[in-house]
Steps between C-alpha positions, in 0.01 A plus 500: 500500500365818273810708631734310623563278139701591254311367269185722586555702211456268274182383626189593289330806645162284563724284718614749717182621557356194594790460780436859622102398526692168663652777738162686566331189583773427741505849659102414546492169637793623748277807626214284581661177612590484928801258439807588640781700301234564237707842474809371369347456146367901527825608627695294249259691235502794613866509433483344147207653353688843373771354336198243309282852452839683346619140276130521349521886453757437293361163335186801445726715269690205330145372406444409165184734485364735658161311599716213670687769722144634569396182628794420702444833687156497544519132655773647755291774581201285559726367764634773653119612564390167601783503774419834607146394531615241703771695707788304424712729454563888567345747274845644433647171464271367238530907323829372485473196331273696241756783426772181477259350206506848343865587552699519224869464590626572167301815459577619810888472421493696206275774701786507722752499232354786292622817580153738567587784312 
C-alpha cells in the first residue's frame, strides 16, 4: 500500500512510518512463522522496499524542517539495522536501500549536467 498508492505522498510522514514498522513486523512474523508460502510477503517486499526507501528520501528533503527529515531517516535506518540483525535481507541489498534514502536525484542531475571544468 506505502508504494504502490498514489496517494502515498500525501500521507503524513508519521503514517508512513507506521506502515513501514507495519512492514517490519510482517518481515518478522514471516521469518519465524513455519506456514506455508510465508515467503511471498518477503519476496513481495523485497521488491517494494527501494522504491518506499527512495519516495521517503525524497519526502526527507521536501521536509518542512530539518529535525522532521532527521527523524524520518533515523527511523529507516533503525530498520535497515534491525533487518540486518535479523538477516532478512543481504547486506548489499539493505546498503542499497540506505544509499536510495540518501540519493538525491535532483542533485545528481545537475552533477551530471555541470560541465567539470
Amino acid at each position: 500500500r506505502l508504494c504502490r498508492r498514489r496517494r502515498a505522498r500525501a500521507l503524513p510522514f508519521v503514517r508512513k512510518l507506521a506502515l513501514l514498522y507495519v512492514c517490519s513486523d510482517v518481515l518478522h512474523n514471516a521469518a519465524n512463522a513455519h506456514v506455508a508460502n510465508v515467503t511471498h510477503y518477503r519476496t513481495h517486499l523485497h521488491d517494494a522496499l527501494p522504491a518506499v526507501y527512495a519516495r521517503l528520501g525524497a519526502d526527507c528533503r521536501a521536509a518542512p524542517s530539518r529535525l522532521q527529515a532527521q527523524n524520518i531517516k533515523q527511523h529507516a535506518f533503525r530498520l535497515a539495522r534491525i533487518w540486518q540483525h535479523w538477516s532478512v535481507f543481504p547486506p548489499d541489498y539493505l546498503a542499497g536501500l540506505r544509499a536510495s534514502l540518501m540519493f538525491d536525484e535532483r542533485a545528481a542531475a545537475l552533477a551530471v549536467a555541470e560541465p567539470l571544468l
